[in-house]
DRENGUTI-475268 format. One line per field, with one value per residue (C-alpha): residue number from 1; x, z, y. Coordinates in Angstrom, 2 decimals, padded with zeros to 5 digits. Layout:
BEGIN
seq	[NUM;...];
xx	[X;...];
zz	[Z;...];
yy	[Y;...];
***
This chain:
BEGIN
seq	[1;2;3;4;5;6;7;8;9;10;11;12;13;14;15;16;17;18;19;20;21;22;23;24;25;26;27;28;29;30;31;32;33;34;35;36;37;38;39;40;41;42;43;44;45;46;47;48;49;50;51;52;53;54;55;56;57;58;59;60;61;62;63;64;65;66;67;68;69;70;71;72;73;74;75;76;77;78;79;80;81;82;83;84;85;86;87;88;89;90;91;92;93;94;95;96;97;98;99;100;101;102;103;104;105;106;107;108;109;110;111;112;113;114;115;116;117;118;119;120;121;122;123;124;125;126;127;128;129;130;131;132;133;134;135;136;137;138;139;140;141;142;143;144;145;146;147;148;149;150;151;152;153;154;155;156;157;158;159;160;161;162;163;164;165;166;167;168;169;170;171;172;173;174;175;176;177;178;179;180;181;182;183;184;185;186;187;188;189;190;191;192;193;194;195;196;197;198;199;200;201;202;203;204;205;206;207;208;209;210;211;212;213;214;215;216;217;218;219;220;221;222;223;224;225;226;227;228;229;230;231;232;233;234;235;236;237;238;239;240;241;242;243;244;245;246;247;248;249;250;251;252;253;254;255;256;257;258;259;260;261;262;263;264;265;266;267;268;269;270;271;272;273;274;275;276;277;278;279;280;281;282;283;284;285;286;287;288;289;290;291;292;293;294;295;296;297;298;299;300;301;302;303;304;305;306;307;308;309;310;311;312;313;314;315;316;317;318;319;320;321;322;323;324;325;326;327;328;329;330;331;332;333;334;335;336;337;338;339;340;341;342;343;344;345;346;347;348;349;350;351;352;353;354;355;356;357;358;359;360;361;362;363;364;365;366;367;368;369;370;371;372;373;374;375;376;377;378;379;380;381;382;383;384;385;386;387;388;389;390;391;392;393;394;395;396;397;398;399;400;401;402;403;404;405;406;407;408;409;410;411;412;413;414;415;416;417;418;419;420;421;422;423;424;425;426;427;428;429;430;431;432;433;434;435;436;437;438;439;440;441;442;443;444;445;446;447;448;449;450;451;452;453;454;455;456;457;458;459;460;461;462;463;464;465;466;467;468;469;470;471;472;473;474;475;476;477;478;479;480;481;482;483;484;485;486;487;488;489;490;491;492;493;494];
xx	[105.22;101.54;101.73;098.23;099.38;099.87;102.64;103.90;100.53;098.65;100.74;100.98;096.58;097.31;099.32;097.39;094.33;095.85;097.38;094.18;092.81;095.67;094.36;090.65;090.53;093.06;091.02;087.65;089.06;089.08;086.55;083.54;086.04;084.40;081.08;080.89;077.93;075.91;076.09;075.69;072.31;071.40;072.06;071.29;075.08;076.67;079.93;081.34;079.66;081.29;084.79;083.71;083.66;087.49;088.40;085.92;087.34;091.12;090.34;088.89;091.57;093.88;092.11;092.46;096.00;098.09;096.04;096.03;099.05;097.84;094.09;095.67;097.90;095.63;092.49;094.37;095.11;092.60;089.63;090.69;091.04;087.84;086.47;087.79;086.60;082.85;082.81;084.48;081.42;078.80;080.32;079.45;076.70;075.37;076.87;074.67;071.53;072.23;069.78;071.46;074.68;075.21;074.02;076.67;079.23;078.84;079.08;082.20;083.62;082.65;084.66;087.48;087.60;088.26;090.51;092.59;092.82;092.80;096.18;098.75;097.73;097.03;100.89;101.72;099.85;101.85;105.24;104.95;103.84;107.61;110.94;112.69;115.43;112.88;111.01;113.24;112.21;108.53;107.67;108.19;105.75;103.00;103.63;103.16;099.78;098.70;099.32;098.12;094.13;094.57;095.22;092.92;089.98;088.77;088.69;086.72;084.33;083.77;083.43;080.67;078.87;078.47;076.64;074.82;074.84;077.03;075.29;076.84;080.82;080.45;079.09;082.38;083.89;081.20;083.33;086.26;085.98;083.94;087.06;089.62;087.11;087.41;090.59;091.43;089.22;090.51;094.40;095.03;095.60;094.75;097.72;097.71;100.64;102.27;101.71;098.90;100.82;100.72;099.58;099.91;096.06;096.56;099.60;097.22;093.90;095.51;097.49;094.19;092.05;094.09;094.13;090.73;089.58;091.47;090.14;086.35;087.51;088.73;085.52;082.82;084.42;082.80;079.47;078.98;081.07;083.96;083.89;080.90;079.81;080.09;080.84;083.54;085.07;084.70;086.52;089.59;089.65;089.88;092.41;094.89;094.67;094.86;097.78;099.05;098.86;100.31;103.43;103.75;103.04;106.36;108.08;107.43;107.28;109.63;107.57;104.36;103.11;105.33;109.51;111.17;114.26;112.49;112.86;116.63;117.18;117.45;116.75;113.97;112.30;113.35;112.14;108.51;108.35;108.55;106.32;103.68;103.84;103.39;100.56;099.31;099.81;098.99;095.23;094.32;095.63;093.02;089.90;090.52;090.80;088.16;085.54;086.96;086.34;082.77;081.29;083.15;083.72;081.02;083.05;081.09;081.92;084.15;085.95;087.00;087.69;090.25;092.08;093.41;095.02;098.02;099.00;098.87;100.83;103.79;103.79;103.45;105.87;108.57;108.08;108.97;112.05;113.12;113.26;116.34;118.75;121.54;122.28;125.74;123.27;122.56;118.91;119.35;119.43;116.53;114.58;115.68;114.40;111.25;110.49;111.72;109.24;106.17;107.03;106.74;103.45;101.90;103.10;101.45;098.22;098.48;098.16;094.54;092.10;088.18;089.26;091.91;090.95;091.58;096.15;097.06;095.55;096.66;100.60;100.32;098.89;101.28;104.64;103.37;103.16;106.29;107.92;105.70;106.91;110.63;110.40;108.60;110.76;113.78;112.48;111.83;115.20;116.47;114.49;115.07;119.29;120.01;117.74;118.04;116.72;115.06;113.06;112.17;108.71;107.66;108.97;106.95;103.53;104.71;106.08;102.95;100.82;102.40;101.07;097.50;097.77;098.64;096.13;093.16;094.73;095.45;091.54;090.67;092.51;092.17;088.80;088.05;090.34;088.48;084.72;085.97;088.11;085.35;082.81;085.43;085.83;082.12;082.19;084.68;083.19;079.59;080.60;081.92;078.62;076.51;074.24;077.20;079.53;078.42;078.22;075.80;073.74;073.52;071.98;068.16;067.10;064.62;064.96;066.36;068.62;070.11;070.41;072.31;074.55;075.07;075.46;078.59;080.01;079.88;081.72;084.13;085.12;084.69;087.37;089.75;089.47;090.77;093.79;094.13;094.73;097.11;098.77;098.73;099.95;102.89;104.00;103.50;106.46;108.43;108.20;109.89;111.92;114.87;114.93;116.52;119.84;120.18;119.50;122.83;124.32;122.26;124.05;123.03;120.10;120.04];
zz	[114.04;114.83;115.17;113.89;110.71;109.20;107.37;104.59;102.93;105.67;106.34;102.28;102.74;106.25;104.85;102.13;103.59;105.66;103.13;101.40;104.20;103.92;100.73;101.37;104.44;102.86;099.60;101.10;102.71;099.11;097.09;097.29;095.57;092.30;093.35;096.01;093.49;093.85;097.51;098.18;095.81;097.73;101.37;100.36;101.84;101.58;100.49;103.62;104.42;102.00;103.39;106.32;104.57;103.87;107.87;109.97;108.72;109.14;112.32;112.97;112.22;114.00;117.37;117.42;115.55;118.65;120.60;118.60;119.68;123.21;122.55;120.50;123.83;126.57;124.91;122.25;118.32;117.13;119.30;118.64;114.60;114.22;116.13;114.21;110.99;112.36;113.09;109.39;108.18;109.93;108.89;105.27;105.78;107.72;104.86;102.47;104.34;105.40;104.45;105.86;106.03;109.62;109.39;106.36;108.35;111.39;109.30;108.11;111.43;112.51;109.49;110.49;113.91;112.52;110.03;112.59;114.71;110.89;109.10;112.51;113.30;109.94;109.52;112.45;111.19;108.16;109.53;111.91;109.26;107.47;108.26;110.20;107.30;105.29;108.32;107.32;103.96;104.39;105.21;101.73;100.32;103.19;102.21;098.67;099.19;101.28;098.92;095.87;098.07;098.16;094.56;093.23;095.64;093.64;090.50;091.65;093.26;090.23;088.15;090.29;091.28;087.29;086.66;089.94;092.33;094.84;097.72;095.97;095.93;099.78;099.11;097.05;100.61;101.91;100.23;100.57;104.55;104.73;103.49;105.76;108.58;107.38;107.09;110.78;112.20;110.54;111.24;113.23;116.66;119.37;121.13;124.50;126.01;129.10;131.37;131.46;128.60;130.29;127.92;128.70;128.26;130.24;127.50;124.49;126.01;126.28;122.44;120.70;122.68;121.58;117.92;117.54;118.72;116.24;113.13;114.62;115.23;111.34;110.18;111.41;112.11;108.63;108.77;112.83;111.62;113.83;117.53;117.71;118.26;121.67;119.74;118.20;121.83;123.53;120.53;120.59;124.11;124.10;121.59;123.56;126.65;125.06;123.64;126.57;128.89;126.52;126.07;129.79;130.53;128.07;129.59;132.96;132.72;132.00;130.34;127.83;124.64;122.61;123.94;124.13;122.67;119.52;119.44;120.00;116.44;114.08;110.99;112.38;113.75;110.35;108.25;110.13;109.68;105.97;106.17;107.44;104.50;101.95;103.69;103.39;099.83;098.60;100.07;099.59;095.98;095.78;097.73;095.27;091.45;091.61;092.50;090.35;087.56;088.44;090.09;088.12;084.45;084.43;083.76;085.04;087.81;085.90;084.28;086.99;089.06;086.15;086.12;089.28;087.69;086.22;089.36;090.94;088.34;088.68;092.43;093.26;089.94;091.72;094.85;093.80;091.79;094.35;096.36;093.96;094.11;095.63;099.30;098.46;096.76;099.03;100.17;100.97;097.37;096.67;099.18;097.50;094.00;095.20;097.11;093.84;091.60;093.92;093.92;090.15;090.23;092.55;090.22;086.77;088.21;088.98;084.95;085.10;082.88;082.79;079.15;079.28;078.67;080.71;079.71;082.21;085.18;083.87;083.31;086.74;088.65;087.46;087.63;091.37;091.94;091.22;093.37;096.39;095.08;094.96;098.27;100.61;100.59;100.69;103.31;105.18;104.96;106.48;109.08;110.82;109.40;112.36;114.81;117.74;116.87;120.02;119.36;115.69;116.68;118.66;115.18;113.34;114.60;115.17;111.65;110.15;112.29;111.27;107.53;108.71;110.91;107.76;105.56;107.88;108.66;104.73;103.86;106.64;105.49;101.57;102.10;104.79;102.04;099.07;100.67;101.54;098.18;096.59;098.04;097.69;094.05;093.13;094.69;093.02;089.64;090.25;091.12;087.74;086.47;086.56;084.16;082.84;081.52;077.77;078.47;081.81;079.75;076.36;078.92;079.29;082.63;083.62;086.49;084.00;082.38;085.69;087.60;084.42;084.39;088.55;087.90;085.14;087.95;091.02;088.42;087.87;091.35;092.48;089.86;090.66;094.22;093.79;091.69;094.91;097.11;094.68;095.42;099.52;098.54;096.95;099.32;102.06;100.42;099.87;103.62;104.31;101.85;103.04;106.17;103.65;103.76;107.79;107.13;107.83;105.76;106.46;107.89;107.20;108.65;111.06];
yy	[083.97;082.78;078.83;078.95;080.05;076.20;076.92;079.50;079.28;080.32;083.13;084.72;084.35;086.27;088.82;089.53;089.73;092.05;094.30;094.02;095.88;098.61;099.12;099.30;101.77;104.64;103.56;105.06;108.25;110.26;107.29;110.20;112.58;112.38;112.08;115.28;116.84;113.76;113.39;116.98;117.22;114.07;115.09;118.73;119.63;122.75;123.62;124.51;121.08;118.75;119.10;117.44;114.50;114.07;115.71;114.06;110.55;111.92;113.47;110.06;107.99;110.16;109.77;106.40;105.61;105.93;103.88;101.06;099.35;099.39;098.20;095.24;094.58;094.98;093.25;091.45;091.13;089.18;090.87;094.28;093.63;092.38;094.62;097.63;095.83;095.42;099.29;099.43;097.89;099.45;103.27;102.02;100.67;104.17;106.13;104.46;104.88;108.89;110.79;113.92;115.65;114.84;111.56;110.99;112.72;110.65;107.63;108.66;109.65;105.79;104.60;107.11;105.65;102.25;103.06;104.66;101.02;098.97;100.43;099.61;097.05;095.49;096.52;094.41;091.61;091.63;091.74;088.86;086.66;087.42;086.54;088.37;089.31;090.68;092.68;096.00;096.21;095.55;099.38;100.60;098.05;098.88;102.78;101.97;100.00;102.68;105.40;103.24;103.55;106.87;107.90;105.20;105.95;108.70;106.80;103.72;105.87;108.04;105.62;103.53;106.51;107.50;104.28;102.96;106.44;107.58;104.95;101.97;102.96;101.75;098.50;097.56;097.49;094.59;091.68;092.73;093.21;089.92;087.82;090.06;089.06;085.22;084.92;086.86;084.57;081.43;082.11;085.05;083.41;085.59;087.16;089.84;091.25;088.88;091.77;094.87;097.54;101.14;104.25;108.03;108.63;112.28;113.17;111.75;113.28;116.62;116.45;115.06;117.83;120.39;119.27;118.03;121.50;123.28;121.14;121.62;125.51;125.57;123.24;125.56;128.56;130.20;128.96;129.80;133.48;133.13;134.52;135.27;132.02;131.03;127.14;128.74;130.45;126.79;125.12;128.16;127.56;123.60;124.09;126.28;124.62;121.12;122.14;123.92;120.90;118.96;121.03;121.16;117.45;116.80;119.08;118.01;113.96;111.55;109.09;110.28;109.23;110.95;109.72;112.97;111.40;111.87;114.97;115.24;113.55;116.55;114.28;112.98;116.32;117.96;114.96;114.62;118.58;117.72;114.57;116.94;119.19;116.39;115.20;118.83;118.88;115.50;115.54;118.99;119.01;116.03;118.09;120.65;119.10;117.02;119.24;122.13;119.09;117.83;120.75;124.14;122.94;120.25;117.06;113.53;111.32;108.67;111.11;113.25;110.04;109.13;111.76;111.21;108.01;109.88;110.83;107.52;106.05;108.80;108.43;104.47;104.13;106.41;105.05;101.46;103.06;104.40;101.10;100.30;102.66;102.10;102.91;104.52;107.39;110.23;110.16;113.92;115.07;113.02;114.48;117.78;116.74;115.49;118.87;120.81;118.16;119.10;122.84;122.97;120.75;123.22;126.14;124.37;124.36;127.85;127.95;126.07;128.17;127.52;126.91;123.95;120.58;117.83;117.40;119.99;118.49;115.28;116.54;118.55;115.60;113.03;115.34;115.30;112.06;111.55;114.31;112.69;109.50;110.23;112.39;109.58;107.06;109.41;111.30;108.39;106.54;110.21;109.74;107.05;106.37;108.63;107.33;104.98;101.69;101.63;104.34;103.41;102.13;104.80;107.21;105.30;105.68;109.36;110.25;108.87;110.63;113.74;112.92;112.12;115.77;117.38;116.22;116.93;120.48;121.24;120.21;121.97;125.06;125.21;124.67;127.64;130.15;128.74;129.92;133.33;133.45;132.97;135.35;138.13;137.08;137.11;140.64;142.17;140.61;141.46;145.00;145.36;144.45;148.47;150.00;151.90;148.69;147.89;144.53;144.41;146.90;144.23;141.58;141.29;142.03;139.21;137.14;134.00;136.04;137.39;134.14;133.02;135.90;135.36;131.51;132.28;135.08;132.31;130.15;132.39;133.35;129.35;128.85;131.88;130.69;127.11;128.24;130.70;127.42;125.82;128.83;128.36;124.15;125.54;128.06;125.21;123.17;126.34;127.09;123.69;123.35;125.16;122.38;120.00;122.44;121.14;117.39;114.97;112.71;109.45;107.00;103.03;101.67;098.16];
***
């Protein structure tokens, strides 16, 4: 432990401020959930325009995630943390002053970047200030914090940016990051590595290139219409040989970025498989409701940020649950139960009508928060039972990294599906709409009355077109969820 640390008191205020910054960075990827009509109006964004928001800062984050470790060694701890928080502040402080949608996103790709250095190494922070006993246990609590950010995000933001705007719900950040800074610098003694750490930068260049390229591929592919966009050729390109090299650098090397024995641990391969599913799910399902609420059927800010509360409630509250059940319980038929929870989630919101009031998504939100609940920890403890301690690091920074990939891919992808859903939809409805149908023939013809009538028709498509991506959620879990038949019995962990 740091001997700066002056005792157990110094080391709680360490940890907390430290978990206090867990909380605020996965806090302020979905906090402009609620409030995506107010920024876009603002920044005069498109559609296609506001997903960007939620990928560039998981793209972000994912860049610089695997690096962390080695930043913190070779230039040390207490540099690289502060660092990372400085950059923190400045992406909110951009994001309030944007004035355009690239200026917003680059802010949030600056905030991504940080984020990505913050959450490991704010994790590290927190386990050397506790005893080494109590080390093995610690991960559940750091999950929970993290996933508590995410499913409150949305509510804090909506609720801010219904009274004060959409600029403010970045200033709640400013405190909080000025204390974290405080404290770092008041007890967190600097620490490097004795000698120079080595990192595969060819293995990571090559894996991040090939991802990376895939996301921007998937971002703009609608908007520059696909290959014909010579953009859209470099980014398909960049893509396949990123990932090319990258397959043949593991192949070929002993020693890269990602430790092959990894992937010789079926329950770990199987379980990260899953991981990335969830994290496919759980974000997307997030991109989705809330602007189907704000934008679709009209509810305000606060109110869609709220209803995201249910389904923090059901997920942190099954998470800690499942901290206490006993290890003699098979974490296998957990991680069945969660996967069948999510499933039926996914399958109730196929049953969202322009109609409903606001108990559905409340009942369907909830419910899956407490499959993802039940199934993280479970899957986790599956994970790593069979794996070799040695290696437990190293399966940490990837099995999390899986759930970050996920998310950015799932916005990514629901949102691509829901634009062309969507035009196809108000197609097929408008050509229903001819001289000859009763109805088109009762409405007045003047330019009011049909931007009205084409207003209601976009609405209805919009609508049909998000229940359409529910649809793609729920077949993403059904995919994996026959993996959980080839899972072993998990054995108990050191």
């Amino acid at each position: 432990m740091n001997a700066k640390l002056a005792g157990p008191q110094g080391a709680r205020t360490l940890r907390f401020a430290a978990l206090l910054a867990t909380y605020m960075q996965s806090a302020n990827l979905p906090l402009p959930n609620a409030v995506l009509r107010l920024i876009q109006g603002s920044l005069s964004m498109t559609d296609d325009q506001a997903g960007w928001i939620f990928t560039s800062y998981l793209a972000a984050s994912a860049i610089t995630m695997p690096i962390a470790q080695w930043l913190a060694g070779r230039y040390g701890l207490k540099l690289v943390y502060q660092a990372a928080l400085a950059f923190f502040v400045l992406g909110l402080l951009l994001a309030t002053q944007a004035t355009t949608p690239l200026e917003f996103v680059g802010a949030r790709i600056i905030q991504g970047l940080a984020s990505g250095v913050l959450a490991p190494l704010s994790m590290a922070i927190s386990l050397e200030t506790l005893p080494l006993e109590k080390r093995a246990k610690f991960g559940a609590t750091w999950t929970a914090i993290v996933l508590f950010g995410i499913v409150s995000g949305p509510s804090i933001g909506g609720w801010l940016g219904e009274h004060f705007g959409w600029r403010p719900i970045f200033y709640i950040s400013l405190p909080l990051s000025a204390f974290i800074f405080l404290v770092m610098a008041l007890l967190l003694a600097e620490k490097k590595a004795e000698k120079r750490p080595s990192f595969d930068f060819f293995g990571f260049g090559s894996f991040t290139l090939g991802l990376i390229s895939l996301q921007m591929l998937l971002d703009r592919g609608e908007r520059l219409d696909w290959f014909s966009s010579t953009e859209i050729w470099l980014e398909a390109i960049g893509c396949a040989l990123g990932l090319y090299l990258f397959a043949a650098h593991v192949l070929t090397t002993k020693v890269h970025f990602l430790n092959k024995r990894l992937f010789n641990d079926r329950n770990f391969v199987l379980s990260t498989v899953i991981f990335f599913a969830v994290g496919f799910v759980l974000l997307s399902t997030m991109a989705l409701t809330s602007p189907m609420l704000d934008e679709i059927l009209g509810y305000p800010p606060d109110t869609t940020g709220s209803l995201t509360i249910p389904r923090g409630i059901g997920l942190v509250g099954a998470f800690l649950l499942m901290s206490r059940v006993p290890e003699r319980f098979d974490r296998r038929l957990f991680v069945a139960a969660g996967v069948a929870v999510v499933i039926y989630a996914n399958w109730l919101m196929l049953g969202y009508s322009p109609l409903m009031d606001w108990s559905p998504v409340a009942v369907a939100g909830a419910i899956q928060g407490i499959g993802i609940g039940i199934l993280m920890p479970s899957l986790t403890k599956v994970a790593f039972s069979t794996l070799d301690p040695t290696l437990r690091p190293e399966g940490t920074g990837l099995f999390n990294l899986s759930r970050v990939y996920g998310s950015t891919l799932g916005v990514a992808i629901v949102q691509l599906f829901f634009f062309n859903n969507t035009q196809a939809m108000h197609m097929a409805l408008a050509s229903n709409l001819t001289p000859y149908r009763a109805a088109a023939h009762s409405v007045p013809t003047s330019l009011q009355a049909l931007a009205g009538l084409n207003e209601m028709i976009t609405g209805q498509a919009a609508f049909i077109a998000v229940v359409d991506q529910f649809k793609i959620l729920m077949f993403a879990m059904l995919v994996v969820s026959p993996l959980v038949v080839f899972l072993r019995k998990p054995v108990p962990t050191n």
